[in-house]
Structures are given as C-alpha cells and as structure tokens.
NUZA-781221 format. One line per 10 residues: number of its first residue (from 1); for each residue x, y, z of N, C-alpha, C, O. Coordinates in nm, 2 decimals. Example, Ala and Ser with C-alpha at 12.3 -4.5 7.8 and 13.67 -1.06 7.14 Angstrom:
1	1.32/-0.57/0.78/1.23/-0.45/0.78/1.32/-0.33/0.78/1.42/-0.33/0.85 | 1.28/-0.22/0.71/1.37/-0.11/0.71/1.29/0.00/0.79/1.34/0.11/0.80
//
This chain:
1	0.03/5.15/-1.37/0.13/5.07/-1.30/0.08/5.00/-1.18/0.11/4.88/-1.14 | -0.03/5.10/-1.11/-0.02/5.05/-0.98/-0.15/4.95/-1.02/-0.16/4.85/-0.94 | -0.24/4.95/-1.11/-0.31/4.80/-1.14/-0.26/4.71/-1.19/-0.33/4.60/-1.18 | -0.12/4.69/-1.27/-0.04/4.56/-1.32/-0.02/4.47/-1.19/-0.02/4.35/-1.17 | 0.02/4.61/-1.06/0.10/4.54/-0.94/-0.02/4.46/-0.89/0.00/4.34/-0.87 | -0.14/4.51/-0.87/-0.26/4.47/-0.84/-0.27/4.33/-0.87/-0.28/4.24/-0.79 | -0.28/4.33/-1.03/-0.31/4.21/-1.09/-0.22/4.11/-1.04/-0.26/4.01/-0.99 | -0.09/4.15/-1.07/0.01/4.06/-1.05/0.04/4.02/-0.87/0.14/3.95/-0.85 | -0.01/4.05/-0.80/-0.03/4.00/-0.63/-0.15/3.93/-0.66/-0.14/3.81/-0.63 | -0.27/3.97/-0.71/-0.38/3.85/-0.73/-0.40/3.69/-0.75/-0.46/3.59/-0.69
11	-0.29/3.73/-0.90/-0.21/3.58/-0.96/-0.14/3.53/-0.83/-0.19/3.44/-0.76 | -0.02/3.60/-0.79/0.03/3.52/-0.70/-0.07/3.46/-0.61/-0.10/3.34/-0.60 | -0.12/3.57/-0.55/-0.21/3.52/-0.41/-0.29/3.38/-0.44/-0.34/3.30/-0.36 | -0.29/3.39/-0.56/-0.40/3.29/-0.63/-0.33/3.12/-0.64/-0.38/3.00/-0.63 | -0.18/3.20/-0.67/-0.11/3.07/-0.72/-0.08/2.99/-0.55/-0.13/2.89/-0.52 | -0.02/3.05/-0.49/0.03/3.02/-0.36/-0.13/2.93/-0.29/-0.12/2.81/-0.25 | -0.23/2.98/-0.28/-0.32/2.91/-0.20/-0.37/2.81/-0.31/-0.46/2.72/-0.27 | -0.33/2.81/-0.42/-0.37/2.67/-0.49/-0.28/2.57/-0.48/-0.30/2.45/-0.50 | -0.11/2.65/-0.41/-0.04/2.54/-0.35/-0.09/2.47/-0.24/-0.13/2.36/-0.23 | -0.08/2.56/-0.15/-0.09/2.51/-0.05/-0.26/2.41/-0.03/-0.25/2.30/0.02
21	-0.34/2.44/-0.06/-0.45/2.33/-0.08/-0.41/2.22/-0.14/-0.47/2.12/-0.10 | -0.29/2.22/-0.24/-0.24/2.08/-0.33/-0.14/2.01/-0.19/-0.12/1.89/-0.19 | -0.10/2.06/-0.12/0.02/2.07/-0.03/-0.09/1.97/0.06/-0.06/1.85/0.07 | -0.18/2.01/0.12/-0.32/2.00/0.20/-0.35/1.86/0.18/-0.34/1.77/0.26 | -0.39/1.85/0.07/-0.42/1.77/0.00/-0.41/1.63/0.00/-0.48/1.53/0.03 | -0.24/1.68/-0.04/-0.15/1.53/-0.04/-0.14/1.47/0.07/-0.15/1.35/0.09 | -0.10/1.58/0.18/-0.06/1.51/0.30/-0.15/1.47/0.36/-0.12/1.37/0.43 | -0.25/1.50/0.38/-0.44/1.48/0.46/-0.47/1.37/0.40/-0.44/1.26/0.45 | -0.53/1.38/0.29/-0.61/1.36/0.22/-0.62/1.24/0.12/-0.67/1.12/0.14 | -0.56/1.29/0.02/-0.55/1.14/-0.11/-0.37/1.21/-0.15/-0.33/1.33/-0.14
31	-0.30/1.06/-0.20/-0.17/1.11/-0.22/-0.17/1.02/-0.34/-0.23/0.91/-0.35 | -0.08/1.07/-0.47/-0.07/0.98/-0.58/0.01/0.90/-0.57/0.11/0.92/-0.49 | 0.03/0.76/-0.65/0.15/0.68/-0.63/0.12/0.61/-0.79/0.02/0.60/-0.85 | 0.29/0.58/-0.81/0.28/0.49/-0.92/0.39/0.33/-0.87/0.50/0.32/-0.82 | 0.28/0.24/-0.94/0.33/0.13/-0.91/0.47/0.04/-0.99/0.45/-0.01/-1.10 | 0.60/0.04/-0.94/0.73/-0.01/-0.94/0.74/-0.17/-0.97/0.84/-0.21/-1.02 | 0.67/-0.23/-0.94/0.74/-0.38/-0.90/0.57/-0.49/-0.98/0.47/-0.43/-1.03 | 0.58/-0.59/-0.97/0.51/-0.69/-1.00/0.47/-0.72/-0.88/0.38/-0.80/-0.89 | 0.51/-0.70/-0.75/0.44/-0.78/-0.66/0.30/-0.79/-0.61/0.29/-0.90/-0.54 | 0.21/-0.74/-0.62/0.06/-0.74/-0.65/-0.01/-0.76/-0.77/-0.13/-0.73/-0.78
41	0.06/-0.79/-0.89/0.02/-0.84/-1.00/-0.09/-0.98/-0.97/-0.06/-1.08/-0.90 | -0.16/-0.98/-1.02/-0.24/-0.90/-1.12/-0.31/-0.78/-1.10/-0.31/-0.69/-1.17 | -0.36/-0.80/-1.00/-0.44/-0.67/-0.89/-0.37/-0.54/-0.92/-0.43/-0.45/-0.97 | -0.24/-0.53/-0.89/-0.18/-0.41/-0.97/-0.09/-0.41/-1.04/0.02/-0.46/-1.00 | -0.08/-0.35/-1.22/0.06/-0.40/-1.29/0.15/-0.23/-1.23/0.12/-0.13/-1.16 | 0.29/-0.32/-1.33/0.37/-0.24/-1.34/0.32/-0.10/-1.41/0.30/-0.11/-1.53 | 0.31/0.01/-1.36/0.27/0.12/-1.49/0.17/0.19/-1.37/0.17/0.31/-1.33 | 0.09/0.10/-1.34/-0.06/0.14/-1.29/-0.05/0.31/-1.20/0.04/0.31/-1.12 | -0.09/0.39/-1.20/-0.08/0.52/-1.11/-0.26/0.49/-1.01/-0.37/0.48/-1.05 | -0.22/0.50/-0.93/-0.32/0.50/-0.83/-0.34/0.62/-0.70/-0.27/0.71/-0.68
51	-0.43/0.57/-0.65/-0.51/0.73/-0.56/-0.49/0.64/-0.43/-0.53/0.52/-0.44 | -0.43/0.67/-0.33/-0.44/0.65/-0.20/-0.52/0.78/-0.06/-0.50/0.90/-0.03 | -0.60/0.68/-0.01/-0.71/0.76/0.09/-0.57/0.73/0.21/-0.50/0.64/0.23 | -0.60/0.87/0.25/-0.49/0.93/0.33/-0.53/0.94/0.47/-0.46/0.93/0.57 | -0.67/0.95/0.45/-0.76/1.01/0.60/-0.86/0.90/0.64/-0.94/0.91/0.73 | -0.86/0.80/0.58/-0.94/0.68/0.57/-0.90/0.63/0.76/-0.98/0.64/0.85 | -0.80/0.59/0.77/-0.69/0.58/0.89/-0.67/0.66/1.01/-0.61/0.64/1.12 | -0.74/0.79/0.96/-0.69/0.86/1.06/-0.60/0.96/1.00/-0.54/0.93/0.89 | -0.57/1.11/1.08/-0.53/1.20/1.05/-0.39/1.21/1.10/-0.39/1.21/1.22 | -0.25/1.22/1.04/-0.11/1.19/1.07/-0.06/1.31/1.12/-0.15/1.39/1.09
61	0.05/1.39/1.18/0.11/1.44/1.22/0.26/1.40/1.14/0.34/1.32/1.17 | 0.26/1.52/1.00/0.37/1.44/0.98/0.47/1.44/0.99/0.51/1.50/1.09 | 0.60/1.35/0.88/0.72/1.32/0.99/0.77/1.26/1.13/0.88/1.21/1.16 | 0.61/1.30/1.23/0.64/1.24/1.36/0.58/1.12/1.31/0.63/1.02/1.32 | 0.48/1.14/1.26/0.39/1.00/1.22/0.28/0.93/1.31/0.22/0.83/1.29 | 0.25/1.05/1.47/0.16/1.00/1.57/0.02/1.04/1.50/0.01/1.13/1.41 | -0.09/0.95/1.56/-0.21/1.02/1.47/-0.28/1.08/1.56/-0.30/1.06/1.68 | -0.31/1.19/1.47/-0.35/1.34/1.54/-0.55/1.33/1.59/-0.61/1.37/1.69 | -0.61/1.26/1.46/-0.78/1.19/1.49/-0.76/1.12/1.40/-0.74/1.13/1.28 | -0.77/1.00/1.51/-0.77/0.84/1.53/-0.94/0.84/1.41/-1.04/0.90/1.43
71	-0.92/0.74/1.28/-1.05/0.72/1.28/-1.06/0.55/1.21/-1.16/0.52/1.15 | -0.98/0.48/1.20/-1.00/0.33/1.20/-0.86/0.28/1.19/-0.77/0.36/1.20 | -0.84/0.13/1.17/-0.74/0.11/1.17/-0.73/-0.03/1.00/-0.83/-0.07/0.94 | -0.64/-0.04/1.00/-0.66/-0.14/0.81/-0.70/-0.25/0.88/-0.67/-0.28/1.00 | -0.79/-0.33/0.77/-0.86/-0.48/0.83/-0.76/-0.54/0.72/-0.67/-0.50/0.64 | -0.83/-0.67/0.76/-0.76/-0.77/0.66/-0.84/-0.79/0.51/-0.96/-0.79/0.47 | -0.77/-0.79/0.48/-0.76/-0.77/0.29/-0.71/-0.63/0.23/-0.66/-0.62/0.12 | -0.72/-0.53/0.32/-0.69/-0.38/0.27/-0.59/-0.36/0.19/-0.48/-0.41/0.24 | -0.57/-0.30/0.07/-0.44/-0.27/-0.02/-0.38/-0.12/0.09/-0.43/-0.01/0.11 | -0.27/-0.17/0.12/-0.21/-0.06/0.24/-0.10/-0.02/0.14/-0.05/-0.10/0.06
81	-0.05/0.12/0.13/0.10/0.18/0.13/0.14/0.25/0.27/0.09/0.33/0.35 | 0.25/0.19/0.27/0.37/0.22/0.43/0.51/0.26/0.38/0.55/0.26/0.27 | 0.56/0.31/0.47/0.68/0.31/0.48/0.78/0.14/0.49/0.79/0.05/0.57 | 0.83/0.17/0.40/0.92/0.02/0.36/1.00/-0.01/0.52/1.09/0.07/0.54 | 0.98/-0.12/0.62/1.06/-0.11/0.74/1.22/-0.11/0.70/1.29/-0.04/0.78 | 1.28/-0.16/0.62/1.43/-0.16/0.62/1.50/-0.08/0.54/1.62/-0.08/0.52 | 1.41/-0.01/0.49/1.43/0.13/0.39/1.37/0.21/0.43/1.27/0.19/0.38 | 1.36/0.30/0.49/1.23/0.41/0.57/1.24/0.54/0.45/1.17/0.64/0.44 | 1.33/0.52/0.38/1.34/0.63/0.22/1.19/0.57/0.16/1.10/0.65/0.13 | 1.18/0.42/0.13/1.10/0.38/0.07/0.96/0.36/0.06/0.91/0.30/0.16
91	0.88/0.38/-0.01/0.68/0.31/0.02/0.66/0.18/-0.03/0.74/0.15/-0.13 | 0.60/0.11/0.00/0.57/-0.04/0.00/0.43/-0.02/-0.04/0.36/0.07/0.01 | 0.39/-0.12/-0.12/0.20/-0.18/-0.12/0.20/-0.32/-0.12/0.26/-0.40/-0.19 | 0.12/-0.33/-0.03/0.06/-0.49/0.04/-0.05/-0.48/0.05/-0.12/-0.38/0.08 | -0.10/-0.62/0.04/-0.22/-0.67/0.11/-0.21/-0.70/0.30/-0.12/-0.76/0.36 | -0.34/-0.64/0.36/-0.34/-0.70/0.47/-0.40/-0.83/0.52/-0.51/-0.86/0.54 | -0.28/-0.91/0.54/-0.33/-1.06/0.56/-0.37/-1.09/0.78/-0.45/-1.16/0.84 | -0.30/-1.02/0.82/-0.31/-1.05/0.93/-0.29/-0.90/1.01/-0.21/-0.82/0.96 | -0.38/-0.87/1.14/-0.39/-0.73/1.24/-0.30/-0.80/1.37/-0.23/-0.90/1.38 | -0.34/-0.71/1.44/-0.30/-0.73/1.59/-0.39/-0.83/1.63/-0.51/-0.84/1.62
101	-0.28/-0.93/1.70/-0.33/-1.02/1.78/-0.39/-1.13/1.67/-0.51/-1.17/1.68 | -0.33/-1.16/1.59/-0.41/-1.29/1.48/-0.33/-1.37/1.47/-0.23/-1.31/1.43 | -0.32/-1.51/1.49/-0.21/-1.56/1.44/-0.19/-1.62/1.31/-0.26/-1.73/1.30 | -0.12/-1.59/1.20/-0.04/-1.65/1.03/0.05/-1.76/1.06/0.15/-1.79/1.13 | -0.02/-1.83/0.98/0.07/-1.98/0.88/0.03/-1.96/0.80/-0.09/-1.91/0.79 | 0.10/-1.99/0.70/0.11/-2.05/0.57/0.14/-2.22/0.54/0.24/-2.26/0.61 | 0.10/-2.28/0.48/0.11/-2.43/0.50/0.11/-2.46/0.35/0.01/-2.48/0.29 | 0.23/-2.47/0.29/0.22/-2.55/0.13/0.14/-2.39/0.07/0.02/-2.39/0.03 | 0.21/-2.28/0.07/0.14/-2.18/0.00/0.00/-2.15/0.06/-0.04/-2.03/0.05 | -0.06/-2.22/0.11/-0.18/-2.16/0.15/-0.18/-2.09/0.31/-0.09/-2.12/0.39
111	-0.29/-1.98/0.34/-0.28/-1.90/0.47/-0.39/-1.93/0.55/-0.51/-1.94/0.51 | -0.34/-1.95/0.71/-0.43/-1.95/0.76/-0.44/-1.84/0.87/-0.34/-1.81/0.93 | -0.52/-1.79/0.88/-0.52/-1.71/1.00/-0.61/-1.75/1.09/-0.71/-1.82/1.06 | -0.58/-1.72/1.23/-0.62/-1.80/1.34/-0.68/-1.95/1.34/-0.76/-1.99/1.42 | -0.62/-2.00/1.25/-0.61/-2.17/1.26/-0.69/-2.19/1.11/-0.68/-2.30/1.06 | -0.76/-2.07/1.03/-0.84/-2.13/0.94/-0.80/-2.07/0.83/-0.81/-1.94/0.83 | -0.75/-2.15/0.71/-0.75/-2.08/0.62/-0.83/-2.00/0.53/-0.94/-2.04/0.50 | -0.79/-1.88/0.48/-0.87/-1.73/0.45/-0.93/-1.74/0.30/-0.90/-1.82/0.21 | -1.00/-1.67/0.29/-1.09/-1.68/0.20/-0.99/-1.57/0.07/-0.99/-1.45/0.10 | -0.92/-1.59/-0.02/-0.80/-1.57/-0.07/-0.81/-1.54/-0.24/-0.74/-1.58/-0.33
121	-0.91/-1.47/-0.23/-0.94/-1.47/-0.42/-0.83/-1.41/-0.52/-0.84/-1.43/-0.64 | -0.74/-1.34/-0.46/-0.66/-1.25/-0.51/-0.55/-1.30/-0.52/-0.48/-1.23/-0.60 | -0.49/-1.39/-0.47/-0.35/-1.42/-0.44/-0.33/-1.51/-0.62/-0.43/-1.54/-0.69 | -0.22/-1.53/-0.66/-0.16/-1.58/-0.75/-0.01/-1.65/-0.73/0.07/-1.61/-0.64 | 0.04/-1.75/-0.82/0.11/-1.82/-0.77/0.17/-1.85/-0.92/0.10/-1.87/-1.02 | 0.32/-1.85/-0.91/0.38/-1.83/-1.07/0.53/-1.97/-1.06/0.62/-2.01/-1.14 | 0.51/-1.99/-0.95/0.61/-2.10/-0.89/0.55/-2.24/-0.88/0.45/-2.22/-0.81 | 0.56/-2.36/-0.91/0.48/-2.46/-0.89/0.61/-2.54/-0.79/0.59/-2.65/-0.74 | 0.68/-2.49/-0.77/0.72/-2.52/-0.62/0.68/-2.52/-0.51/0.62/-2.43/-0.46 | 0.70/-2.62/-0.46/0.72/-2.61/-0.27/0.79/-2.59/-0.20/0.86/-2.69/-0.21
131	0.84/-2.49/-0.10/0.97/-2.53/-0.05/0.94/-2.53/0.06/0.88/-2.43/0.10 | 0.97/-2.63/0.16/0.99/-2.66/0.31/1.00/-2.55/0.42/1.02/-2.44/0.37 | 0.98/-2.55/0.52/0.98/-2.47/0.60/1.13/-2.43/0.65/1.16/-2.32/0.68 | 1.21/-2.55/0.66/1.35/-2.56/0.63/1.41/-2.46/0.57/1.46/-2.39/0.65 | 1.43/-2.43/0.44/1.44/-2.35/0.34/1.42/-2.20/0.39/1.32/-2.17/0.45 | 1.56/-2.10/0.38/1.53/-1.96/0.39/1.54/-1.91/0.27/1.63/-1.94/0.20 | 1.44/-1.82/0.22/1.35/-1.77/0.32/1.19/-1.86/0.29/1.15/-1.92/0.20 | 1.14/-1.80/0.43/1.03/-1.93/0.44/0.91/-1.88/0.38/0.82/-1.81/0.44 | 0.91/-1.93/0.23/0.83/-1.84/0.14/0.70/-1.97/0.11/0.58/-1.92/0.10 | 0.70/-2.08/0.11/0.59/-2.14/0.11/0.54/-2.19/0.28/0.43/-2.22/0.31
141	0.57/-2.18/0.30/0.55/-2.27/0.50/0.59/-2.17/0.59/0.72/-2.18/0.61 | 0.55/-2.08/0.65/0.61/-2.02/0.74/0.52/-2.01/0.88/0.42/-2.07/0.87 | 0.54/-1.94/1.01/0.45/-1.96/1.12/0.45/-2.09/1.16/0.51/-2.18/1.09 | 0.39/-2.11/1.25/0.29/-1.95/1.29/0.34/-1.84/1.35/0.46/-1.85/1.38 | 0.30/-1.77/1.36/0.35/-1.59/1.41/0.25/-1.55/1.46/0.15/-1.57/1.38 | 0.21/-1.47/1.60/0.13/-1.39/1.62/0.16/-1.23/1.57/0.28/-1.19/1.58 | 0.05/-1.17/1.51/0.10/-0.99/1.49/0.10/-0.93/1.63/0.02/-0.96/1.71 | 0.19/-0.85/1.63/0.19/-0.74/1.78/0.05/-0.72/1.76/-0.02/-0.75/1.67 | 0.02/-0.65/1.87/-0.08/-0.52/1.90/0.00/-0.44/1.84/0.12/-0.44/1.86 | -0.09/-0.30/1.70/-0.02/-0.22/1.69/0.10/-0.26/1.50/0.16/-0.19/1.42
151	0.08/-0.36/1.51/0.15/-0.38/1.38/0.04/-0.47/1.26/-0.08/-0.51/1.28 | 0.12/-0.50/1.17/0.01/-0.57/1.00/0.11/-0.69/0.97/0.22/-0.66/1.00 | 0.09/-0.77/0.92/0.15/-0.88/0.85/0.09/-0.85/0.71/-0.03/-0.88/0.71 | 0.13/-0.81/0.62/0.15/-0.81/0.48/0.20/-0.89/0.42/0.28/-0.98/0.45 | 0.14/-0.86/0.28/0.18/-0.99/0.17/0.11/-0.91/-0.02/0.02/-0.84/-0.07 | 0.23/-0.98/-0.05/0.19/-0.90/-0.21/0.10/-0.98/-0.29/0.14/-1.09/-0.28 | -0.02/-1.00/-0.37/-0.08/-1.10/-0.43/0.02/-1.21/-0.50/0.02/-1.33/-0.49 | 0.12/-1.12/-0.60/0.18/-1.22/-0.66/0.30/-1.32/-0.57/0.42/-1.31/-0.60 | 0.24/-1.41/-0.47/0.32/-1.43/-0.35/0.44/-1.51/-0.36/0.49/-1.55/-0.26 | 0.49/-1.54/-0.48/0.60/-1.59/-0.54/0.70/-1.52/-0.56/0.82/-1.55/-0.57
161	0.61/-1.38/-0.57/0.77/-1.25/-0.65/0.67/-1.13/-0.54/0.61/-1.03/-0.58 | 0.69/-1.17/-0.44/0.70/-1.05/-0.33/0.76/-1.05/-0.21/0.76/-1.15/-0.13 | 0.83/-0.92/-0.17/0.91/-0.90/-0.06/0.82/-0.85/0.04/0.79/-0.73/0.03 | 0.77/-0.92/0.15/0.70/-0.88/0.23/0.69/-0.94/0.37/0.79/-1.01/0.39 | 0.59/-0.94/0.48/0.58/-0.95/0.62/0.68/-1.14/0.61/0.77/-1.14/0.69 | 0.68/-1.19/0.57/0.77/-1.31/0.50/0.90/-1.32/0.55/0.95/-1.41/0.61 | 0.96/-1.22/0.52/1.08/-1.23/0.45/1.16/-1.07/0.55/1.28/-1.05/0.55 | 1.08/-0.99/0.60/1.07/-0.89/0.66/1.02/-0.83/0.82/1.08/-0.75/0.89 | 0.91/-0.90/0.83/0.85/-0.87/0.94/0.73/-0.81/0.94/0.68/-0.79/0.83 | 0.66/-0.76/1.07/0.56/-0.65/1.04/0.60/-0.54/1.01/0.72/-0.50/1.02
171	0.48/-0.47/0.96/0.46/-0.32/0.97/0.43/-0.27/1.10/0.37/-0.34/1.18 | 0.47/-0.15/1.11/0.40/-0.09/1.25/0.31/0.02/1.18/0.34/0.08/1.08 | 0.15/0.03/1.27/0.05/0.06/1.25/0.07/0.26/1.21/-0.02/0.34/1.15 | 0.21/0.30/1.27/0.21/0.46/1.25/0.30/0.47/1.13/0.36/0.58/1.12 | 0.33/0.37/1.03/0.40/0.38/0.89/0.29/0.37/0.78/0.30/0.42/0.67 | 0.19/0.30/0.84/0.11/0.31/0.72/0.03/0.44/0.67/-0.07/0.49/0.73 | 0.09/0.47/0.54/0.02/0.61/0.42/-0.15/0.66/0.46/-0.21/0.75/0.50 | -0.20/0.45/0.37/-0.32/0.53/0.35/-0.36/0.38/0.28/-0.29/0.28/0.28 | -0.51/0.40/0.23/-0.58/0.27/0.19/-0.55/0.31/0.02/-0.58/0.43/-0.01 | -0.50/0.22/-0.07/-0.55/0.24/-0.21/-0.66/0.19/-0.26/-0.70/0.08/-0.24
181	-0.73/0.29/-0.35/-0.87/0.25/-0.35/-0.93/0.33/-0.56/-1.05/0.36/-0.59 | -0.80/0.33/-0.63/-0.83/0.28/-0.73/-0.75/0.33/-0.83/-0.70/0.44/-0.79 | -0.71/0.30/-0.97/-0.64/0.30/-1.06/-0.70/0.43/-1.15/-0.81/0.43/-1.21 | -0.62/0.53/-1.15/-0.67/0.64/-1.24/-0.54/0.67/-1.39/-0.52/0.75/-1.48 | -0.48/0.58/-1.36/-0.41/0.60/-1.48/-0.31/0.45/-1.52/-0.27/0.38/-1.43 | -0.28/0.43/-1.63/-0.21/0.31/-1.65/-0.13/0.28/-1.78/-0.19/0.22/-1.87 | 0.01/0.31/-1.80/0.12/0.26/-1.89/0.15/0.20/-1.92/0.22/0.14/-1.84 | 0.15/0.15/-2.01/0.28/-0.04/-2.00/0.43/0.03/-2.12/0.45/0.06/-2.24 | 0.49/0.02/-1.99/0.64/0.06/-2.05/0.69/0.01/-2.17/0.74/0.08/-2.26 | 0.67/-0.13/-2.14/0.75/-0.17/-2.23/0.69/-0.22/-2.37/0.76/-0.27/-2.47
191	0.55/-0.20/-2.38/0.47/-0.18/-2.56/0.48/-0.06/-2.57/0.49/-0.01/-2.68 | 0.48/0.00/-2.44/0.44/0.17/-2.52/0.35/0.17/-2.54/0.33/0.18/-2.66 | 0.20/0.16/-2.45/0.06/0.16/-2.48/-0.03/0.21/-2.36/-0.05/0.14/-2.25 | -0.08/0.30/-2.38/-0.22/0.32/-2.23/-0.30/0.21/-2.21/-0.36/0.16/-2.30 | -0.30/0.16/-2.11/-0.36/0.06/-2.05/-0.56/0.11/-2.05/-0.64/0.08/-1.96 | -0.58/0.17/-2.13/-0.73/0.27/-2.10/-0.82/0.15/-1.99/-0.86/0.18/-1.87 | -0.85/0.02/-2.04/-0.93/-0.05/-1.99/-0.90/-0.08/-1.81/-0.98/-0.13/-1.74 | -0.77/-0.03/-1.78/-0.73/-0.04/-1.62/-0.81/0.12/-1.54/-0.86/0.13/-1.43 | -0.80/0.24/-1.65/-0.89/0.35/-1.59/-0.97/0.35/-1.50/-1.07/0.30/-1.53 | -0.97/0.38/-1.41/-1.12/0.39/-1.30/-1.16/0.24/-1.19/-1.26/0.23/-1.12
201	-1.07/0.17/-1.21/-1.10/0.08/-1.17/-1.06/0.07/-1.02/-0.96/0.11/-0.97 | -1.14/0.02/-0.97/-1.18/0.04/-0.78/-1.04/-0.07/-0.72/-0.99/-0.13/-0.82 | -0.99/-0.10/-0.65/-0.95/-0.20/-0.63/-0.96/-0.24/-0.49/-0.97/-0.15/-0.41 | -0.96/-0.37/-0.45/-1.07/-0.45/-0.33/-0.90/-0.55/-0.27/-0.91/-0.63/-0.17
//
C-alpha cells in the first residue's frame, strides 16, 4: 500500500512540475497563438498557429505589465502580438511600421517614415482605390503623426482589410506579448486541408 502511495505522489509530483514549467514557459518564454483574421495575409493566413518569443523584449511582470529585464525594444518591420488598445480582453498582430519619435504618412497607399518612403516588400493591396485624406477613416493618406516615446504605429500587411495604428492609434510599448517568429502549424477551415507547405516557416 504504502508503495502505490509512493508511486502515486511521484506521478503527481511529476505531473504538477511539468505544469508549472508549461506555466513558465508561456508566460516567459514562447506563447502559442492562432491566427483569426486576414489582416496580415499573405504573410499570415487565417488557420496559421504560430510561436511568439516572449523574452525577445524583455522579461514582463505579469498583469502589471512593467518590465522586470529590459532587453530590447521592437524595430521596424517586427511582426508584434499586443494587447488590442480598445479591447484589452483582446491580442492583435501587426507589423511595426513606425517606433518612438519617427514620423508616418502614408501618401496614395504608400508609407513614409521620416519623410522617406520604406522599403515595403510585404504589404499587399486588394482595393484599387484611393481615398482622400478627407475620407474617414484615413485608410489611404493619413499623417503625418509623430509616435510617442514609448509607443508603435502598426499596420497589418493586408492594408486594405486591416484594423490598425490607422484607424486606432498607437500601441503602448508595455502591451506588447512578444515577437512572432514562425509558423508551426497551419489549417484552412474552410477546404478542410493541412496547410503542410506553411510548417516551419520563419516569418520576417
């Protein structure tokens, strides 16, 4: 009897610190996410499940959200997940188009940051519209805007069918998760088919 009890505290003890390392893990470390929306399409579809670096940024304190060791901050181009600013229930993924202290236009769809437009391989465009700066919301022409110190201007690749720094505002620099940095699994709902060839794939 008294070796069943044995065994059976071992298992536990076993099971409990394999939690808590998974627990460790998530919140430190790398956290999973699966992607909801088209707005970084192509770069990310609907289905895609991806790995976000957690500690890449810096080490969080969480819930308060102060960072505990500071160790960089997202540059521009970074695929960022944050806390959604007008939903704080929610997570968001964006591209980083603009940091602290840069200033964003967009001019006829195109971006410039601090006066020059960016080097933009990723972006896609599914609207052969223009719309004036006139026009809310100011989805082709907007800015200029400087970013705070401390916050991101975001933007989804598919910049036609994305809700972002646009339409929203900045992010602040203590909402953002973590960097995503690649595709380990991938669905398409609506064939009903594994995406195999999206597997493993790094994303930039």
């Amino acid at each position: 009897m008294t070796a069943n009890k044995d065994k059976i505290r071992e298992y536990a003890e076993a099971i409990i610190i394999a939690i808590l390392i998974a627990l460790f893990i998530r919140t430190f470390i790398v956290q999973a996410y699966k992607i909801p929306s088209e707005s970084m399409k192509p770069t990310l579809l609907i289905g895609d499940h991806i790995l976000v670096n957690k500690f890449i940024y810096g080490v969080k304190i969480p819930f308060v959200r102060s960072t505990l060791i500071p160790i960089g901050d997202p540059k521009r181009g970074d695929i960022v997940v944050f806390i959604y600013p007008v939903e704080r229930d929610k997570d968001f993924i964006k591209r980083v188009i603009g940091v602290g202290g840069d200033k964003v236009e967009i001019k006829n769809k195109k971006v410039y940051v601090n006066d020059k437009p960016i080097d933009d391989p990723f972006a896609v465009f599914v609207d052969e519209n223009i719309y004036p700066s006139a026009i809310e919301p100011k989805r082709d022409n907007f800015g200029p805007v400087v970013v705070p110190q401390g916050k991101l201007f975001v933007m989804g690749d598919n910049r036609d069918r994305s809700l972002d720094s646009r339409y929203w505002g900045f992010v602040d620099l203590k909402d953002v998760m973590g960097k995503a940095f690649i595709i380990y699994w991938s669905w398409n709902s609506e064939d009903h088919w594994v995406r195999g060839n999206r597997f493993g794939k790094v994303l930039h």
